[in-house]
C-alpha positions in Angstrom: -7.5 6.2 15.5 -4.7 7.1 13.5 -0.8 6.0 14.0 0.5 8.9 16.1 3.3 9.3 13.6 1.2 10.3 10.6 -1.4 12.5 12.6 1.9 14.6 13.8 3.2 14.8 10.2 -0.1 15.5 8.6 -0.3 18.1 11.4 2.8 19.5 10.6 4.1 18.7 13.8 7.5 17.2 12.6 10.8 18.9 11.4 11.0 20.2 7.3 13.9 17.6 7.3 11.9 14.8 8.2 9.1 15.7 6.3 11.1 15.9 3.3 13.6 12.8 3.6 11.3 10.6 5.5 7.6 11.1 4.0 9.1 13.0 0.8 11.6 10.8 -0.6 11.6 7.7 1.2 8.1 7.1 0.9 8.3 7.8 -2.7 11.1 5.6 -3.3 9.4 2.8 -2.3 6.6 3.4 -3.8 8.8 3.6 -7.0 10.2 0.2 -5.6 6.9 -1.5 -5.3 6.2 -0.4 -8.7 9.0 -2.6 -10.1 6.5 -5.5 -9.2 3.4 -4.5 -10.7 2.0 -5.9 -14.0 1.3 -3.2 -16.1 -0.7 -5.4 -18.2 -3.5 -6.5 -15.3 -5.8 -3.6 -15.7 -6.6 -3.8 -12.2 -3.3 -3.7 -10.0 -2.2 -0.7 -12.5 -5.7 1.0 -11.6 -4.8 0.3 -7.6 -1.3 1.1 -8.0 -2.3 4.6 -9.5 -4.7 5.4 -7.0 -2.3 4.4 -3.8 0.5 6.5 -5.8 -2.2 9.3 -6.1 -3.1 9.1 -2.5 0.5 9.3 -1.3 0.9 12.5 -3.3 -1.8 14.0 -1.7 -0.7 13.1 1.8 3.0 13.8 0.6 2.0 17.5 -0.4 -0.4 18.4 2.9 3.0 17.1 5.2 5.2 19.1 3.6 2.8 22.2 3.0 2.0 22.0 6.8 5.9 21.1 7.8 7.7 23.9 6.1 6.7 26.6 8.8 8.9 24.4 11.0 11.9 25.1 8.7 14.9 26.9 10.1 15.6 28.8 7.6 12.2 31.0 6.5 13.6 31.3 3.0 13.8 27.6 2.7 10.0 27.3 4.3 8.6 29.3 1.5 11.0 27.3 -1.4 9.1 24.5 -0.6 5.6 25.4 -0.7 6.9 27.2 -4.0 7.9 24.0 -5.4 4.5 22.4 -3.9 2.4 25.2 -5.6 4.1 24.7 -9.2 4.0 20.7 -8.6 0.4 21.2 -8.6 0.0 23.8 -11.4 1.8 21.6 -13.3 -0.1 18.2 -12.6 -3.2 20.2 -13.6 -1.2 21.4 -17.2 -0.8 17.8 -17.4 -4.0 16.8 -17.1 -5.5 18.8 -19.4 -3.1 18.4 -22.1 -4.0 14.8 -21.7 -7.6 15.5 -21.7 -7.7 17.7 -24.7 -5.2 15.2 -26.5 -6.4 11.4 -25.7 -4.1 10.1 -28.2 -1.2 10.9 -25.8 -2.3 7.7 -23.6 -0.8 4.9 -24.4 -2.3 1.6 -23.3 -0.6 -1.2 -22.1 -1.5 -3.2 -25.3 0.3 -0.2 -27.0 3.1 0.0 -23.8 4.1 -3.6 -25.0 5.0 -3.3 -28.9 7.5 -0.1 -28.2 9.7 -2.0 -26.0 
């Protein structure tokens, strides 16, 4: 059902290198890259583009959780799903700094008259 390429990295069946450069960085990269493109002041396409950038993360963190057993280096193996468990802590920090302080957001009305 799925490209065999992404069940074997969601399976953590592919090297910690490729995990990290391939579905790590490059992925994130051009997500960054498609980002460039989207109209931050169409409600909509910022919604989607948020949730696609969401979903990546997710699948992102699962490859790289399930790929760093395959690390050579065991120290390395455990860096990584250090870095993964802080990445979340902080996201969830984030997100409730933001919830208990709504004035933080900026909207893209706001977004507009800074620049």
């Amino acid at each position: 059902m799925w490209p065999r390429w992404l069940t074997e990295a969601l399976q953590g069946r592919v090297p910690l290198s490729r995990a990290f450069w391939l579905y790590g960085v490059g992925v994130s990269v051009a997500y960054s890259v498609v980002g460039l493109f989207v109209d931050i002041a169409n409600r909509f396409a910022l919604v989607v583009y948020l949730i696609v950038g969401t979903a990546l993360g997710v699948l992102q963190t699962v490859i790289l959780w399930r790929s760093a057993r395959n690390s050579p280096s065991r120290l390395l193996g455990r860096l990584v799903r250090t870095v993964m468990i802080a990445g979340l802590v902080m996201i969830a920090l984030m997100l409730y700094v933001l919830y208990r302080n709504s004035d933080l957001l900026l909207s893209s009305d706001n977004l507009l008259k800074i620049q």
